[in-house]
C-alpha positions in Angstrom: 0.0 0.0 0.0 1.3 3.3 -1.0 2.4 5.5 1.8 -0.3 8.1 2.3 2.2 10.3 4.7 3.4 12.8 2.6 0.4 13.3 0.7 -1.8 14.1 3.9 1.3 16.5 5.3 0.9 18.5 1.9 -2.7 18.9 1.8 -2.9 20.0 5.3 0.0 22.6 4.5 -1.8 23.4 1.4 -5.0 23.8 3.5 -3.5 26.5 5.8 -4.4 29.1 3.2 -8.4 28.5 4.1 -7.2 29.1 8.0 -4.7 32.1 7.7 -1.8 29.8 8.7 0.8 32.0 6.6 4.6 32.2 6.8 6.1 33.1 3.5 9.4 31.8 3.3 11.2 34.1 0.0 9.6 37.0 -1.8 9.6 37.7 -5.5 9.7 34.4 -7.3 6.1 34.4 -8.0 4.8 37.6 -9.7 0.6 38.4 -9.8 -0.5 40.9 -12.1 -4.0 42.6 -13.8 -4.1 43.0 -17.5 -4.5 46.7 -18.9 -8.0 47.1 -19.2 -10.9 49.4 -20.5 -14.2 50.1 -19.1 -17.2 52.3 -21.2 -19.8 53.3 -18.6 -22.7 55.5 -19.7 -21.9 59.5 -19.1 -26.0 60.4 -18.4 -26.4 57.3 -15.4 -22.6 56.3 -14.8 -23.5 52.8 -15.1 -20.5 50.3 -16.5 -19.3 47.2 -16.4 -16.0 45.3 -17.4 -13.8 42.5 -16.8 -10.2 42.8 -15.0 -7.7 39.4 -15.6 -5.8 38.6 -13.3 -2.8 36.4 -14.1 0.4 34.5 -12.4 3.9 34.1 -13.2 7.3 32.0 -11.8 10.4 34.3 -12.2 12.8 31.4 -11.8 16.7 32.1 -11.9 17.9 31.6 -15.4 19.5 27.7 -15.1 16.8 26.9 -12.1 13.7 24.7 -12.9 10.6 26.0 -12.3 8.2 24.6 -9.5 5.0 22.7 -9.4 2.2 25.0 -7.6 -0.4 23.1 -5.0 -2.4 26.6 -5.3 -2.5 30.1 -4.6 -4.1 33.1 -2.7 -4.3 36.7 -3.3 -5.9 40.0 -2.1 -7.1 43.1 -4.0 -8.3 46.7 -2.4 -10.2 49.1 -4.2 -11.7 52.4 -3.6 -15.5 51.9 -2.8 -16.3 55.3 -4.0 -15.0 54.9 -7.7 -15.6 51.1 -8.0 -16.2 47.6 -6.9 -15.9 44.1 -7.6 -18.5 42.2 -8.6 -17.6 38.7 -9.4 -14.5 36.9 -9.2 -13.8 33.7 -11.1 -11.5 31.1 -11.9 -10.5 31.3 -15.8 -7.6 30.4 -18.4 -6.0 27.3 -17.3 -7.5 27.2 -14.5 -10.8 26.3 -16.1 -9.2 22.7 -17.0 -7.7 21.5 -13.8 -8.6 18.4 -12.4 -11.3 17.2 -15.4 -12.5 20.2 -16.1 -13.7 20.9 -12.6 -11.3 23.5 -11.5 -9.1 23.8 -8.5 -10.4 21.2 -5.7 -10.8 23.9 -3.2 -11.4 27.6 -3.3 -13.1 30.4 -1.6 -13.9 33.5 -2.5 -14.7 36.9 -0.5 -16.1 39.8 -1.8 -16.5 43.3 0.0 -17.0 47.2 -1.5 -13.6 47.6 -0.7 -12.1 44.5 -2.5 -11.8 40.7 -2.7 -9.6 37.6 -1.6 -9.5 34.4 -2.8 -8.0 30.9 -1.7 -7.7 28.0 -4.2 -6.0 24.3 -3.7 -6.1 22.6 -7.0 -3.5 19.7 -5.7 -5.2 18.3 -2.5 -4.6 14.6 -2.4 -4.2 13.9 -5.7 -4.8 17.0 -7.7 -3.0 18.3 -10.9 0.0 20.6 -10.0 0.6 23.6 -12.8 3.5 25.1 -13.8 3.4 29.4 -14.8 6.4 29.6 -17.1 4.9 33.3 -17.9 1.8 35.3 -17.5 -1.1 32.4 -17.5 -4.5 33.9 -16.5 -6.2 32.4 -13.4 -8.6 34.5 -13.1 -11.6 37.2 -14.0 -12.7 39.9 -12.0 -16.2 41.6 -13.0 -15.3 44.8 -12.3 -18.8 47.7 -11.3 -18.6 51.5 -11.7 -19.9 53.6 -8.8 -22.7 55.5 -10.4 -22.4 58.2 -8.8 -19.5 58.8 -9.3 -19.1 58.4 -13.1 -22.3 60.1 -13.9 -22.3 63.1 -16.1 -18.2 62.5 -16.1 -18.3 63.4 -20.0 -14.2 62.8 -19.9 -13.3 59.6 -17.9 -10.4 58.8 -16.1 -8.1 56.1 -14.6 -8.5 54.2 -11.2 -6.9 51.0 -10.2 -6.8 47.8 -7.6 -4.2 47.8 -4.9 -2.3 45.4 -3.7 -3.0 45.5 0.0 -6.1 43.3 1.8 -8.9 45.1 1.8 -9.9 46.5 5.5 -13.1 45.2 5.6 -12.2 41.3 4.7 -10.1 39.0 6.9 -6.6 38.8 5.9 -5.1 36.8 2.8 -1.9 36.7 2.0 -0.5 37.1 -1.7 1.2 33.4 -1.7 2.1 30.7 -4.2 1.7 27.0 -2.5 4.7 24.6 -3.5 4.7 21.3 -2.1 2.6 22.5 0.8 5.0 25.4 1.5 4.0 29.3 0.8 5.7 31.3 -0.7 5.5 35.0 -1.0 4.2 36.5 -4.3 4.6 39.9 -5.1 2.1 41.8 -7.7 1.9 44.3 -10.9 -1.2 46.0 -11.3 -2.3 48.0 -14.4 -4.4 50.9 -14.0 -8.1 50.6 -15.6 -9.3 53.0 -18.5 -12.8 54.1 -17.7 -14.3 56.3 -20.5 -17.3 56.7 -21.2 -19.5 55.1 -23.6 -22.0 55.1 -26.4 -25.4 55.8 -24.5 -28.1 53.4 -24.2 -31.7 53.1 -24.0 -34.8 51.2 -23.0 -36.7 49.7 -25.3 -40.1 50.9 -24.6 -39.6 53.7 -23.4 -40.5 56.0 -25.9 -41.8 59.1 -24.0 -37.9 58.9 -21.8 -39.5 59.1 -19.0 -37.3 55.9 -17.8 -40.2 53.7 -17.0 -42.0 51.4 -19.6 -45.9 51.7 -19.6 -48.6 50.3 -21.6 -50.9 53.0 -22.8 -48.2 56.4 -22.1 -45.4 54.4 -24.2 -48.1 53.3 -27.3 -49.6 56.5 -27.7 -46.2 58.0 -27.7 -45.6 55.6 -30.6 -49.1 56.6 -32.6 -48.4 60.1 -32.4 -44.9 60.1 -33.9 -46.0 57.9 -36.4 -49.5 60.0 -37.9 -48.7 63.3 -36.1 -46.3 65.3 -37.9 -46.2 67.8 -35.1 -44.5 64.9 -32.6 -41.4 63.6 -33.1 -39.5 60.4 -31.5 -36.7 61.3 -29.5 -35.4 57.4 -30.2 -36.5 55.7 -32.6 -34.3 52.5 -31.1 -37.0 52.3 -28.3 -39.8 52.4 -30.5 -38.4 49.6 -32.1 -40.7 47.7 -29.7 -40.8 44.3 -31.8 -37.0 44.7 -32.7 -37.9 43.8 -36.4 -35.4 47.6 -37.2 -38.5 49.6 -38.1 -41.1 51.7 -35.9 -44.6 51.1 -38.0 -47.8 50.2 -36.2 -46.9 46.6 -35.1 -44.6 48.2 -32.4 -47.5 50.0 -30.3 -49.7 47.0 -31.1 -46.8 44.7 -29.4 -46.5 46.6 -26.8 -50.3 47.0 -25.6 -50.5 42.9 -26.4 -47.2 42.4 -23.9 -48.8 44.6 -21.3 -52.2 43.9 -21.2 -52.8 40.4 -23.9 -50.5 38.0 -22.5 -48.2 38.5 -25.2 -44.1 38.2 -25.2 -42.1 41.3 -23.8 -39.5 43.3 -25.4 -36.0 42.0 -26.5 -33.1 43.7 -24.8 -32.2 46.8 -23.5 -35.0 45.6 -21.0 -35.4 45.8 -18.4 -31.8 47.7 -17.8 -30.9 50.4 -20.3 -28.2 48.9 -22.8 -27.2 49.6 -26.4 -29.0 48.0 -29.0 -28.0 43.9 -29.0 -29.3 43.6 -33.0 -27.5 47.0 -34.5 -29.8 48.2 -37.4 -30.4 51.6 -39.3 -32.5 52.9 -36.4 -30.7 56.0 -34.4 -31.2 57.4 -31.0 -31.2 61.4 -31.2 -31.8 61.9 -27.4 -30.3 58.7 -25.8 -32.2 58.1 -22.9 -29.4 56.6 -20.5 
């Protein structure tokens, strides 16, 4: 029978991570970084979303081998007032470890003011990787603070920090090797926000941000047989998504509302761009 000895001692080494037991032993071997990235948020609501990578590197000496990782933890802060994390995800390679299954054991914390995360993908059996070079690991879904962004007609940069965010118990930034962590340093890009095209809501064709039955048709009728009224977007007419505003748009609309009938295609119920781009503009985007 195989000697199960050393395989227990390095799980329970590797399981430290999930209980804060942390003494890094060397610093700089293993490198963290974010990939530059660009976020479009809407300039009228301040609304946006994006996606931040995070990857992972070895910097081994230039004769030395490099080393077989049990797993890994990190920490990110950000500044609640200009944006939060949403989502954080395993991705890249880590998306085929063990079967397809990803790392064995992982968890994930989320606050305004950042996120940590713990993953074992070698506990008593599992698949050790190697990071020769930048390999994502990662995908943070990264929020604007509308508030802040809103009416911001220029944009600007903001980016993640490397220290553990105040409000989440602390992580450290380690690689695991053979049950032993090992201190991981990070680069961090800044993020691009800027805004965006602006949106709309299909429906709403009055821009009075809500989508009613009888208000939203009649608005429809009129700018279709009175010359005098004019549709500020013709994209949220566009009620049946078909690229034209005709009578069939107020007729699907009073049928969704009130017949039983199918609702509108996106933007809806969140203002969006237009997910089927045809010849129909927006003059006076809504959102």
């Amino acid at each position: 029978m195989r000697d199960q000895g050393p395989i227990l001692i390095a799980a329970l080494a590797s399981l430290s991570l999930f209980f804060g037991v942390l003494s890094p032993v060397s610093a700089e071997q293993f490198t963290f970084s974010t990939e530059p990235s660009t976020i479009d948020y809407s300039s009228l609501s301040g609304i946006g979303l994006g996606d931040v990578r995070v990857r992972l590197r070895e910097n081994p000496p230039p004769t030395g081998p490099l080393s077989f990782l049990d797993g890994f933890s990190f920490s990110l802060s950000n500044d609640p007032l200009v944006f939060n994390c949403t989502s954080l995800v395993p991705s890249g390679i880590m998306l085929f470890l063990n079967g397809g299954n990803g790392p064995q054991l992982a968890t994930v914390d989320i606050a305004e003011d950042g996120v940590t995360a713990r993953w074992i993908f070698a506990v008593s059996g599992g698949m050790d990787v190697l990071f020769p070079s930048d390999i994502e690991i990662a995908r943070l879904t990264v929020k604007t603070i509308s508030e802040t962004w809103a009416e911001n007609e220029v944009g600007g940069l903001a980016s993640f920090s490397d220290q553990s965010p105040a409000s989440l118990d602390l992580v450290a930034d380690v690689a695991v090797v053979s049950g032993e962590p090992i201190e991981a340093n990070w680069e961090i890009e800044p993020i691009v926000f800027q805004p965006g095209p602006r949106g709309f809501l299909r429906g709403d064709t009055n821009s009075d941000g809500v989508v009613e039955g009888i208000p939203d048709a009649v608005m429809v009728l009129s700018g279709l047989f009175d010359p005098d009224v004019q549709l500020n977007c013709l994209e949220a007419a566009d009620l049946n998504d078909d690229g034209m505003v005709d009578l069939a748009d107020p007729i699907f609309l009073l049928n969704w509302k009130f017949g039983g009938g199918p609702g509108p295609s996106g933007p809806y119920p969140n203002c969006g761009l237009d997910p089927t781009p045809d010849s129909l503009d927006c003059a006076q985007p809504a959102c």
